[in-house]
Phi, psi and omega in degrees: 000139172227149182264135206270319172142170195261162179212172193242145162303143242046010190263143156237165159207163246202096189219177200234184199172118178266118166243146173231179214237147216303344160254007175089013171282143178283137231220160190267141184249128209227179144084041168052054182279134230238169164215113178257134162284101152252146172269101162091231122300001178301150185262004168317081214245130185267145169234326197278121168121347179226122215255118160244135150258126194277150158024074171315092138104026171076026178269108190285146193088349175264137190228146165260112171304057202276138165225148203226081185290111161203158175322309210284295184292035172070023178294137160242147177281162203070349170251168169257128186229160158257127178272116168268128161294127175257004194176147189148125142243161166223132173072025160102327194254139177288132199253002176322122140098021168252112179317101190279323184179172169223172186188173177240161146231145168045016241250326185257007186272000000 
């Protein structure tokens, strides 16, 4: 997990996350998987504005995140959100609750 960077509203950007299966081969995110934004501490999980591609550009295991920060997709300015997996297996196991990445809006100014 890394943190990606602070952003403004109307931005979009794009960042990738690889999963592999218990011997560490990179491995396909199977099982309808979701990627959710919580803000801060919130138990609140944001979905609208974010597109995941499984095995990105035919790589298995490489995934793309794109997110399309704006208010109408329940984004605030000033916070911190975590992208989680919320739904997912890879290799049969369930990956809930694995942190994909962090970010800010407007949050470092």
């Amino acid at each position: 997990m890394s943190y990606l960077g602070d952003f403004a509203f109307g931005s979009t950007f794009d960042t990738k996350f690889t999963t592999v299966n218990t011997s560490g081969a990179p491995t396909t995110l199977a099982g309808s998987p979701i990627v959710s934004a919580y803000v801060g501490d919130s138990t609140e999980q944001i979905t609208a504005g974010i597109t995941l591609t499984v095995d990105f550009d035919g790589v298995t295991g490489l995934h793309n995140v794109r997110m399309v920060i704006t208010e109408a997709n329940g984004y605030a300015q000033t916070a911190n959100y975590q992208l989680v997996l919320t739904a997912g297996t890879v290799g049969g196991t369930s990956v809930v609750g694995y942190v994909v990445a962090e970010f800010s809006i407007g949050a470092r100014v």
